[in-house]
C-alpha positions as CSV (number, residue, x, y, z in Angstrom):
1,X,34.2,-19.2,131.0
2,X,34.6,-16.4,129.0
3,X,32.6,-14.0,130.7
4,X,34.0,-15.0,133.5
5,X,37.6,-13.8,132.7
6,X,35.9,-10.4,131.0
7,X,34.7,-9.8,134.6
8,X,38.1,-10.9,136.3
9,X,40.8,-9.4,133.7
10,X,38.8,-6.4,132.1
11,X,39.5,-4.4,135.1
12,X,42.9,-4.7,135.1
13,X,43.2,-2.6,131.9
14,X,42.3,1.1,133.7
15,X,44.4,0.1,136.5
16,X,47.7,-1.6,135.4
17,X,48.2,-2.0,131.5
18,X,51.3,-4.1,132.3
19,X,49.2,-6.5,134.3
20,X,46.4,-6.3,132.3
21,X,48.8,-7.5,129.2
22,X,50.5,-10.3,131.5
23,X,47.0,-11.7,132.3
24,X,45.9,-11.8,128.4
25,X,49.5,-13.4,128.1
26,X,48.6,-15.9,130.8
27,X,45.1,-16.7,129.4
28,X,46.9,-17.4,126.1
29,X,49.1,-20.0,127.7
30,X,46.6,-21.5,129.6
31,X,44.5,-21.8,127.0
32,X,47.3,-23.9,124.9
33,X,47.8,-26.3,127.6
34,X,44.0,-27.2,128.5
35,X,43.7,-27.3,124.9
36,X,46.3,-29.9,124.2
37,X,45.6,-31.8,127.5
38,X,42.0,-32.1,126.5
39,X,42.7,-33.4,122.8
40,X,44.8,-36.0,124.9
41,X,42.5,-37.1,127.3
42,X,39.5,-37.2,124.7
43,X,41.7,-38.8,122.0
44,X,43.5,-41.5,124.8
45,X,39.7,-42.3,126.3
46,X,37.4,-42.2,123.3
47,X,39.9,-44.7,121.4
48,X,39.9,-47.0,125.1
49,X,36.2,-47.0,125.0
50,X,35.8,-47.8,121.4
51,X,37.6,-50.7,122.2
52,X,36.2,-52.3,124.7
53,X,32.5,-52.1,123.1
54,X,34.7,-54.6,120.0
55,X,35.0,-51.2,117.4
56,X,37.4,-52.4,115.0
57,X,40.1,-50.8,114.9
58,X,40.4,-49.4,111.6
59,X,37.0,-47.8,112.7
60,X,39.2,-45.8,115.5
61,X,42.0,-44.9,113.6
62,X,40.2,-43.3,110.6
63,X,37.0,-41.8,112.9
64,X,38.0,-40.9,116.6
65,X,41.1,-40.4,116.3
66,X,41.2,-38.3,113.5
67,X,38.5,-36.2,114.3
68,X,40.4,-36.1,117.8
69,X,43.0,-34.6,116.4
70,X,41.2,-31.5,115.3
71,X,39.5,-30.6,118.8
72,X,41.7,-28.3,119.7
73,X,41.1,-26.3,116.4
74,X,37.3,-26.9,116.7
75,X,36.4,-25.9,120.0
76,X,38.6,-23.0,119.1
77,X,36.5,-22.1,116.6
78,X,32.9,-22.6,118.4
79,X,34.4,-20.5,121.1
80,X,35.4,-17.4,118.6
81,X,31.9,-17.4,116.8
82,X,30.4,-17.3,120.1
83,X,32.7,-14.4,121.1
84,X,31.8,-12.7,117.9
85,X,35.1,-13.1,116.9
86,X,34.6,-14.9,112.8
87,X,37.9,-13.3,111.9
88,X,40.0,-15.6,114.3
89,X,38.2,-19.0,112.9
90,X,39.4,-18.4,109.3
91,X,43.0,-17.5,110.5
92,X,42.8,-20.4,112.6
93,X,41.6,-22.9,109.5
94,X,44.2,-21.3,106.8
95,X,47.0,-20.2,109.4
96,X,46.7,-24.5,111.1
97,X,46.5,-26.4,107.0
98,X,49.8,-24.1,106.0
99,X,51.6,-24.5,109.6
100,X,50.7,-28.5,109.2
101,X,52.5,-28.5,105.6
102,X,55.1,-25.6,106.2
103,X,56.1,-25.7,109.7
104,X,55.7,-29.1,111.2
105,X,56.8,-31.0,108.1
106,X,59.6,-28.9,107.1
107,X,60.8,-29.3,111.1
108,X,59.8,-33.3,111.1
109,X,62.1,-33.0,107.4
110,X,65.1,-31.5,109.1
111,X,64.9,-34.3,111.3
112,X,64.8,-37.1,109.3
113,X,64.0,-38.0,105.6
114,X,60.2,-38.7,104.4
115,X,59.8,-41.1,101.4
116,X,56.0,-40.7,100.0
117,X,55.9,-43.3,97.5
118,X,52.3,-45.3,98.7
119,X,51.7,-43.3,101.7
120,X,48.6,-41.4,100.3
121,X,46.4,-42.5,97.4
122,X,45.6,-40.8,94.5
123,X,42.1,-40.2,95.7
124,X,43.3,-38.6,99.1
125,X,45.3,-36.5,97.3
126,X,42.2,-35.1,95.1
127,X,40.0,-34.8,97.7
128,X,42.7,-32.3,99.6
129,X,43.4,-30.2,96.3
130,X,39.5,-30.2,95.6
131,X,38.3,-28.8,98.7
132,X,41.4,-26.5,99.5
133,X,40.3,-25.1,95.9
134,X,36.8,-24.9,96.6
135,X,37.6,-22.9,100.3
136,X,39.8,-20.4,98.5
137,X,37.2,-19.8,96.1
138,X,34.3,-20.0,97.9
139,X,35.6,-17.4,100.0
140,X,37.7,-15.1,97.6
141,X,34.4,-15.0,94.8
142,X,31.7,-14.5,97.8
143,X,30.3,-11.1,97.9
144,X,31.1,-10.9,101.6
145,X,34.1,-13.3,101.9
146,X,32.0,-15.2,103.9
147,X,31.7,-18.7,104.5
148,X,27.4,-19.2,105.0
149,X,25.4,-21.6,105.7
150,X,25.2,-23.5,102.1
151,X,28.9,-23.4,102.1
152,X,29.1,-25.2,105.5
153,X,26.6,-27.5,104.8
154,X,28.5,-28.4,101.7
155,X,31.9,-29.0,103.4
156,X,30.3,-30.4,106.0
157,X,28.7,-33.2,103.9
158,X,31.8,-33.7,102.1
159,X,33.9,-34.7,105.0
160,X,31.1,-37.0,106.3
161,X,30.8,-38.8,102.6
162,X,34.5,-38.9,103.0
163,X,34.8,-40.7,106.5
164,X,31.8,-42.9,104.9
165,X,34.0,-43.7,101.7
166,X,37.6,-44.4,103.6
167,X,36.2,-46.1,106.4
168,X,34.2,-48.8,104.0
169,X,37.4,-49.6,102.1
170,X,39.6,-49.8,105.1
171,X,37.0,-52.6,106.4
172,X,36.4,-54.0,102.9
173,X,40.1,-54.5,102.1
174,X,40.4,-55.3,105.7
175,X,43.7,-53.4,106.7
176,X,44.3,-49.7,107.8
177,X,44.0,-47.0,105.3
178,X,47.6,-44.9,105.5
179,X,45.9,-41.4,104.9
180,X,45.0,-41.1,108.1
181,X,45.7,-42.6,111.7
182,X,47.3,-46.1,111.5
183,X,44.8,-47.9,113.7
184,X,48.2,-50.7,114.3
185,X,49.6,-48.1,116.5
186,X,46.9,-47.2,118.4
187,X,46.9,-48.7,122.1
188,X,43.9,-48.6,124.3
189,X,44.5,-47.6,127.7
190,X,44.7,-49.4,130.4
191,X,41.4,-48.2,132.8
192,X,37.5,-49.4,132.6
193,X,35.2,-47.9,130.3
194,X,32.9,-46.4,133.0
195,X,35.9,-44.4,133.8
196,X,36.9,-43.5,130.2
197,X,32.9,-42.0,129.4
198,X,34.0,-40.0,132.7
199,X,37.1,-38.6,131.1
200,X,35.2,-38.3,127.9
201,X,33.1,-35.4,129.7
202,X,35.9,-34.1,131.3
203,X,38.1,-33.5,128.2
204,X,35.0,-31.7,126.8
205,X,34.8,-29.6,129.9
206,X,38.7,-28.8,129.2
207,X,38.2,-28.2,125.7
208,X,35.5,-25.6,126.0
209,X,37.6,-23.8,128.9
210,X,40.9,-24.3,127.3
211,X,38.8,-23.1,123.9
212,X,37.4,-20.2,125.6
213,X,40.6,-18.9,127.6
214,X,42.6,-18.9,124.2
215,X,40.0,-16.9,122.5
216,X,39.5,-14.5,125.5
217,X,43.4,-13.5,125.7
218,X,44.1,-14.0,121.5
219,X,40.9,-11.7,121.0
220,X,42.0,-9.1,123.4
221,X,45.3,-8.6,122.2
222,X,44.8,-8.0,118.8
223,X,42.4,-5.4,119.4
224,X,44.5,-3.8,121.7
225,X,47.4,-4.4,119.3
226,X,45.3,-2.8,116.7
227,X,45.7,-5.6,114.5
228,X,42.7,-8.0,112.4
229,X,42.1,-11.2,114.2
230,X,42.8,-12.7,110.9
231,X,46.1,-12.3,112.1
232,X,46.0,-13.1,115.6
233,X,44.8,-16.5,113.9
234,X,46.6,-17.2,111.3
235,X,50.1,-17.2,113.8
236,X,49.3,-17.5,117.0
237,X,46.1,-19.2,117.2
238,X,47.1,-21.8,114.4
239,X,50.4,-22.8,115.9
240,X,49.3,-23.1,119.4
241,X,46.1,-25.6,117.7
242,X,48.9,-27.2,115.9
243,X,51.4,-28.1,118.2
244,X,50.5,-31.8,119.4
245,X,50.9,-32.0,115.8
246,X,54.2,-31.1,115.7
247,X,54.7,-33.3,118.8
248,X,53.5,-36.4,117.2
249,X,55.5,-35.7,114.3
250,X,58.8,-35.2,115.5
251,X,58.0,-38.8,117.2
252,X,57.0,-40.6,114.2
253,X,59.9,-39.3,111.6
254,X,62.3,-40.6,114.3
255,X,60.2,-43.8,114.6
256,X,60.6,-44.0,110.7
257,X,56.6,-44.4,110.6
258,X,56.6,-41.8,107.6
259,X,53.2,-42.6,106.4
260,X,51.4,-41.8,109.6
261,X,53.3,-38.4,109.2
262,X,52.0,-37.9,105.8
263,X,48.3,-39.0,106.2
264,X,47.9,-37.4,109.3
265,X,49.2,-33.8,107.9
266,X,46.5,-34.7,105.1
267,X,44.1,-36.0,107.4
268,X,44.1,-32.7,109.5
269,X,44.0,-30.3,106.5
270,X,40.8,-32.4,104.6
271,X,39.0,-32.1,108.6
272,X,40.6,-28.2,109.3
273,X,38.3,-27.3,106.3
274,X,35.6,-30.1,105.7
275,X,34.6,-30.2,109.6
276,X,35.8,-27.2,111.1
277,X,34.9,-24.7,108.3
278,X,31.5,-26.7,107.6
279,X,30.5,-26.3,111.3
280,X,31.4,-22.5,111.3
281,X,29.6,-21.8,108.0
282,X,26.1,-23.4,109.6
283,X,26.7,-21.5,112.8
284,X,28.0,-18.3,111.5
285,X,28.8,-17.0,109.0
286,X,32.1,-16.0,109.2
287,X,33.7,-13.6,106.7
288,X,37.2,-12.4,106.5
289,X,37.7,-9.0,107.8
290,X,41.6,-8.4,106.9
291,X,42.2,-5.7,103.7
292,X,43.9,-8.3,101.8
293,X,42.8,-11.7,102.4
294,X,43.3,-13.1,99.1
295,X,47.2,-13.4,100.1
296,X,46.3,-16.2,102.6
297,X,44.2,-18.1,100.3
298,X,46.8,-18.3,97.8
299,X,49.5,-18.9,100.3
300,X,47.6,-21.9,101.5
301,X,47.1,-22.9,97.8
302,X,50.8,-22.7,97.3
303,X,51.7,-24.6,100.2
304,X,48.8,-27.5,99.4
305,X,50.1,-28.3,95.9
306,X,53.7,-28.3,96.5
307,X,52.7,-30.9,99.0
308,X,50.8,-32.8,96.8
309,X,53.5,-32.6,94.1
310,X,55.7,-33.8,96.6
311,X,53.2,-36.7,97.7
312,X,53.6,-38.4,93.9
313,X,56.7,-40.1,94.8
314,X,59.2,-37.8,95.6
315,X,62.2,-38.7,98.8
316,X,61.7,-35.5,100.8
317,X,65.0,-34.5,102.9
318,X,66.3,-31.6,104.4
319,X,66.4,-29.4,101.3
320,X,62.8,-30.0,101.4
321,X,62.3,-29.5,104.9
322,X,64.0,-25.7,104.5
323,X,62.1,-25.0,101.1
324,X,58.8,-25.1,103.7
325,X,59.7,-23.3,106.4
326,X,60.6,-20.6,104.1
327,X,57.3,-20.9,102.9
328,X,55.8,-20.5,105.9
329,X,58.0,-18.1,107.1
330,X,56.9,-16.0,103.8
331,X,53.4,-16.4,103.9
332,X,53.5,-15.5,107.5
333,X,55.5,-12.2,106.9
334,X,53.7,-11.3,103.7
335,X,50.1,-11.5,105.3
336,X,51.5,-9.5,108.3
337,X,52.7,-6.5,106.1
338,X,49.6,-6.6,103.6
339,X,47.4,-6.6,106.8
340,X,48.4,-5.5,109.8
């Protein structure tokens, strides 16, 4: 797919630059939309097939959908490293966990108030500082600033032993782990299971277009911009990956399911870096490209502990809900002027 808009929009640039920009533009948005259609149909089917072969539902909630939830993200990411575009993955990864804490919680906050008392262990919470940690460093004390392939295979493994660890306490304590999806609210779909495995290969088909069309018109634009992809994905790649987030979260603060918020911002983060980052370190490696970087990692390290601060207990409300956006807002504008 993306050579074949290269051989359709290319063109365009020695003819009509104005065209030529609306048809990167258009790639962008079509991307999005395939993108977040995709994550739908694989996340609605794969849960409706799951079921009907008797998974148990806590199975569901902390495997498939989770890991559903991140597709947009990862295809994303397969589709810049075979573009030769390793700049737009990290953006993507850092630019998604801060607009997950930042953005879509300090909108879901202006909404409605969170209360975090219970809704994610202690453990969770180590797990997310511990491997946020280890990604900053790993790539800030790396000769290259590279993720490679011993760094991927070790987040990687983490986020399988991870699924391994949650999954056999939800079952052994028989009840739904809050960190991540609450398996309770998950409804299969009404349609046969010959026909969900059908949509299961064509959300992968949209995925990998939708993946592919993003990429094309994010990639084009920055270097025409003149600016590091870095950029392109720390903003506009990680919000466009992040907005059936924001979606489902505006829904559950006003459905007062506050917990599913919470362990599905932390949910996202832990897989954002454990699966996506471990993937692109075997494939790669990627390396960070932008003059500065270190101002991302310690953005994201900023926005990660306040959150995990928060998550001890603490009523978030509006006040909180404006404290990170302007994080956001500020991380955003400081990684624009160190790099652009």
């Amino acid at each position: 797919m993306y050579e074949l808009l290269d051989n359709w929009i290319t063109p365009w640039l020695d003819q009509s630059i104005g065209l030529y920009l609306f048809c990167l533009f258009l790639s962008i948005l079509l991307g999005f939309y395939i993108l977040i259609k995709g994550g739908d149909w694989l996340s609605n089917h794969s849960s409706n097939v799951a079921f009907q072969l008797g998974v148990p539902p806590v199975v569901v909630g902390l495997t498939i959908v989770s890991i559903a939830t991140s597709t947009p993200e990862l295809f994303t990411s397969i589709s810049a490293l075979r573009s030769n575009s390793p700049g737009l993955i990290l953006g993507n990864i850092i630019g998604s966990n801060i607009a997950n804490i930042g953005l879509i919680l300090g909108i879901a906050l202006l909404i409605g108030t969170v209360p975090t008392a219970g809704a994610v262990s202690v453990a969770q919470r180590t797990c997310l500082a511990l491997v946020t940690v280890g990604f900053c460093l790993l790539l800030y004390l790396s000769p290259a600033n590279q993720i490679g392939l011993a760094g991927g295979i070790f987040f990687l493994g983490f986020i399988l032993v991870y699924l391994t660890v949650v999954t056999l306490h939800a079952l052994s304590k028989k009840q739904p782990a809050k960190s991540l999806a609450n398996p309770e609210e998950i409804e299969p779909i009404s349609c046969g299971i010959v026909f969900s495995v059908f949509m299961l290969l064509v959300s992968t088909a949209a995925l990998w277009v939708g993946a592919d069309s993003l990429v094309y018109g994010s990639k084009n634009l920055a270097q025409l911009a003149g600016v590091p992809e870095e950029l392109i994905g720390f903003t506009l790649l990680a919000v466009g990956t992040s907005l059936p987030e924001l979606a489902a979260s505006v829904s559950l603060v006003r459905k007062r399911q506050t917990s599913m918020l919470l362990g599905n911002i932390v949910g996202s983060n832990l897989f954002n870096i454990g699966l996506i980052g471990g993937l692109a370190g075997i494939m790669g490696p990627v390396r960070s490209g932008a003059p500065y970087p270190w101002i991302d990692y310690l953005s994201l390290l900023v926005a990660t502990f306040i959150l995990i601060y928060w998550l001890g207990g603490k009523t978030l409300k509006k006040a909180e809900g404006i404290v990170l956006l302007l994080v956001y807002l500020g991380a955003s504008i400081c990684t624009w002027m160190a790099n652009s």
